[in-house]
N, C-alpha and C positions, 0 to 999 in steps of 0.2 A: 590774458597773458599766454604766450605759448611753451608748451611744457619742454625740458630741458630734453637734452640727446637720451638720458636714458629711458625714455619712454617711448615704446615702438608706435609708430603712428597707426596702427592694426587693434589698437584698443587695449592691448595686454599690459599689465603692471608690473613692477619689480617690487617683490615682499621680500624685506629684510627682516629674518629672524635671527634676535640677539638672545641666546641662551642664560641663563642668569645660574649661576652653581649653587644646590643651596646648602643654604649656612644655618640654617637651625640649628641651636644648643641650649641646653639646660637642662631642666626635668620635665617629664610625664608620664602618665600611666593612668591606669585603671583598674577599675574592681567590678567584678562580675557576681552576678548570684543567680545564679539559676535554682530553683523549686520546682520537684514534682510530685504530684499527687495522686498514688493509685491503690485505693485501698491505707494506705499509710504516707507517710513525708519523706520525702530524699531533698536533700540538697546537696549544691556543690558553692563555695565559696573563695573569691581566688582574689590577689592583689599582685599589680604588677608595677616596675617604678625603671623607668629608663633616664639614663643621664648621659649627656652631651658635651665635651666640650674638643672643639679644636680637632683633633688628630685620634682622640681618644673615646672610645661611650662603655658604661657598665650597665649591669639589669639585673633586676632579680624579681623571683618571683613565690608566691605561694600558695598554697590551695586546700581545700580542708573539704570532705566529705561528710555527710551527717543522715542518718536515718534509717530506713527498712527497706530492699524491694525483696519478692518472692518471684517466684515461678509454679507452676500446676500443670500435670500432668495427666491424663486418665488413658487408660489402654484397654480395648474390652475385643475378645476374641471368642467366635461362638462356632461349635460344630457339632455334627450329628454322628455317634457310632453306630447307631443302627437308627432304625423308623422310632423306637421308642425310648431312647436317649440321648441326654441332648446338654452337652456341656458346656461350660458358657466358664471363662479364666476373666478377671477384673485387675487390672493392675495400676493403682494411683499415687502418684509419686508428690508432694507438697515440698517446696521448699523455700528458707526465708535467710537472709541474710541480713545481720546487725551492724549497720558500721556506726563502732564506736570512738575509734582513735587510728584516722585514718589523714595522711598528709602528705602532700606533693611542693616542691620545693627544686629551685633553681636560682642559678647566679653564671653571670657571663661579662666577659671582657674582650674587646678588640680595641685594635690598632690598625689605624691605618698612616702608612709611612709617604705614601702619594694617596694620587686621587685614580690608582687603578689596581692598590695592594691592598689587602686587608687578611689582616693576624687574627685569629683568635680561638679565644680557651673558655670552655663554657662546662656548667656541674648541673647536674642532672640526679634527681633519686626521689624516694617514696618510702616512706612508713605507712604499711598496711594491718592492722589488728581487729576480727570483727569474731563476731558469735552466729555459728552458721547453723540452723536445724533443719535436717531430711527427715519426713515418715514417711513411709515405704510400705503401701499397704497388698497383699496381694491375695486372692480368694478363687476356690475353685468350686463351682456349684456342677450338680450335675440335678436334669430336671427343675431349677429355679430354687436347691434347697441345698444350703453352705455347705461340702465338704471338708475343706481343707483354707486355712490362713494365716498367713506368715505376716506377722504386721514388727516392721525394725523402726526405731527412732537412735537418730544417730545426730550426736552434739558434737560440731569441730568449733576448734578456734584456733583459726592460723594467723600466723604472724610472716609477713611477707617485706624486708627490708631489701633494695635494689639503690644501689650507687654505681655512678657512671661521669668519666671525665671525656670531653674530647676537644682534642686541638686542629686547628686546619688553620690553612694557607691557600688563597686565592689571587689571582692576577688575572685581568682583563687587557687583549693583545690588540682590538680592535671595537667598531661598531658592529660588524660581522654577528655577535655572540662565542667570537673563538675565547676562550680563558681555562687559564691551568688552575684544578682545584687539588689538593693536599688533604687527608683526614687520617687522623690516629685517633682511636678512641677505646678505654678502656673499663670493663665495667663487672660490679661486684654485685650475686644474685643471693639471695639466701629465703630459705621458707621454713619456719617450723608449724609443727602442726599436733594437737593435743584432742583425741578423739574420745567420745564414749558412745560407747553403742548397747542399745536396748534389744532385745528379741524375744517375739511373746508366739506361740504358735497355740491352735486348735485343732482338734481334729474332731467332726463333727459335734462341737459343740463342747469339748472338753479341752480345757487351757491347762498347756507345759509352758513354763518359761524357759 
């Protein structure tokens, strides 16, 4: 059979691509866990839930922290005041955070009125509460024999709450990527924080607190 007019006799074909719009709706989501292991346990745990219908989708989500991580320090600085002295400063800094009552949280709504507008208003925030320990050791030897040592131990526990709302408005004008985007967003920060601090000093071997 020989093929119709629209096929050029030169071998080339005509592809017809039919776009399909899509239409998914309903629910999905998921949940995450991540674990780490260093010296102690961190975890981050999180859920998420998307819904669909028609013109309309909402989402929300949440997340929860759990564990220990630290950080270490050491600083060591060594000079000569003469041929027969010879000082040597040590400075080692430890520190470990506790998260005990710590949360991430979200919720979102859009609208879309066509298939090139899209409305929406989404919430955002965090409850942070954990138990933080710094020691703070610092020594000054001179010749390899303890001078002088300032050792701090310092207990915080801050509370960190953060809310934030933001609304935007988007419109798509072409295939280009030209489109107008809109945002307002407003947001609420707050930290307290409840310290105790320890200080123990020596001088050659004799402790003042």
């Amino acid at each position: 059979n020989n093929p119709s007019a629209k096929y050029d006799a030169g071998g080339r074909a005509v592809i017809n691509i039919i776009t399909i719009k899509n239409s998914l709706q309903g629910y999905n989501g998921n949940i995450i866990q991540n674990t780490l292991y260093i010296k102690d346990v961190f975890t981050y745990t999180g859920l998420r839930i998307n819904y669909t219908k028609k013109k309309f989708s909402v989402s929300a989500g949440y997340g929860n922290n759990m564990g220990h991580q630290w950080n270490s320090d050491d600083y060591i600085r060594k000079y000569k005041t003469n041929d027969s002295t010879a000082i040597e400063m040590k400075n080692s800094i430890y520190e470990t955070q506790k998260y005990t009552n710590v949360h991430y949280y979200r919720a979102g709504f859009n609208y879309r009125p066509d298939s090139t507008s899209t409305l929406g208003l989404q919430y955002n925030g965090f409850y942070n509460q954990r138990n933080d320990r710094s020691d703070n050791n610092n020594s000054i030897l001179m010749n390899t024999e303890e001078q002088y040592k300032l050792s701090t131990g310092t207990d915080n526990k801050p509370t960190l709450l953060n809310n934030a709302v933001n609304a935007n408005y988007s419109k798509k004008y072409d295939t280009l990527g030209t489109e107008l985007f809109i945002a307002a967003q407003y947001g609420v920060f707050n930290i307290h924080n409840v310290a105790n601090i320890h200080q123990q000093t020596s001088y050659s071997g004799s402790i003042t607190n």
